[in-house]
C-alpha positions in Angstrom: 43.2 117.2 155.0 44.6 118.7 151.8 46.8 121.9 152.2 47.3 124.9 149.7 50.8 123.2 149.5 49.8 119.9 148.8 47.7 121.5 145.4 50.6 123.3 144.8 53.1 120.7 144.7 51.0 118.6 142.5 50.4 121.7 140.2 53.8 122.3 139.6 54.9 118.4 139.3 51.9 117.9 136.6 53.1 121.0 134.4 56.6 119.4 134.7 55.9 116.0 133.4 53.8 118.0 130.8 56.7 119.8 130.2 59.2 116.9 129.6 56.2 115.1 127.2 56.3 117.5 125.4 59.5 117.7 124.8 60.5 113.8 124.2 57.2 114.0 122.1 59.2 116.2 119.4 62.8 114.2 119.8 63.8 112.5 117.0 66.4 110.3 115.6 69.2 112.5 115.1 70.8 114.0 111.3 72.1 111.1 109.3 75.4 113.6 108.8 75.8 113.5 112.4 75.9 109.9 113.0 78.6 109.7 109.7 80.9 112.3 111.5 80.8 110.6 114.7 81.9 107.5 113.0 84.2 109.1 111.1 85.7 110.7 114.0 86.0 106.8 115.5 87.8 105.4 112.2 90.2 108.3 112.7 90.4 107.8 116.2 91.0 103.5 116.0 93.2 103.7 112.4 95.3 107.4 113.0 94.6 108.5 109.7 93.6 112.2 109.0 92.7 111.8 105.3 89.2 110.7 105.9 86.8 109.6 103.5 83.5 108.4 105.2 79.9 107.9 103.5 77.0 107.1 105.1 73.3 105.0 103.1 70.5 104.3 104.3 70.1 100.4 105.3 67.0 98.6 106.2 66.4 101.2 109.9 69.8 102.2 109.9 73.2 103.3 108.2 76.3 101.5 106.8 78.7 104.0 107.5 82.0 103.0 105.0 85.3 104.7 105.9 88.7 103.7 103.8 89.4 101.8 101.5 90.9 98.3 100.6 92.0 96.3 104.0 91.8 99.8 105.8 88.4 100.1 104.9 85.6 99.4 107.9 82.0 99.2 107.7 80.3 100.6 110.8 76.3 99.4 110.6 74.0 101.7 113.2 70.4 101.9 113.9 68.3 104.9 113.3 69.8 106.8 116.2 73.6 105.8 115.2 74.2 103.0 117.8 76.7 100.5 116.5 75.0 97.3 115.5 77.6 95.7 113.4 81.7 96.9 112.7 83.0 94.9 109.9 86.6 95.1 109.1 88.2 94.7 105.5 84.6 95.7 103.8 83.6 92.2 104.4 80.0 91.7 103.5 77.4 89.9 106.1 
């Protein structure tokens, strides 16, 4: 037999998974300026240095995020949502 609280339960748990769809629906990768800072924050974090100078492009469905220069410099390759694919020390190509 199927109780008032029954149809209520299952009301309220389908406008929550409504809800939450609709909400991952509109997520998105996040702002490329984001994912440089962060990895800026970790070149400062791993080398010491405070005089930062990071830039992020576009590659393939990611970034190359460059920070330094000349053996300091590091490459930090990320997908579209800033994971760390690649970290390639020196500026090493490949």
């Amino acid at each position: 037999m199927i109780r008032k609280g029954h149809i209520a339960t299952v009301l309220v748990l389908c406008g929550l998974s409504a809800m939450l769809g609709y909400r991952v629906a509109r997520m998105g990768p996040p702002d490329p300026s984001g994912i440089v800072a962060h990895w800026a924050a970790v070149y400062a974090e791993e080398t010491g240095r405070a005089d930062l100078h990071c830039a992020g492009r576009p590659q393939g469905d990611g970034y190359v995020i460059t920070c330094g220069t000349g053996a300091a410099r590091v490459d930090y390759v990320t997908d579209a949502y800033g994971g760390l694919v690649a970290r390639r020390d020196g500026g090493r190509d490949g």
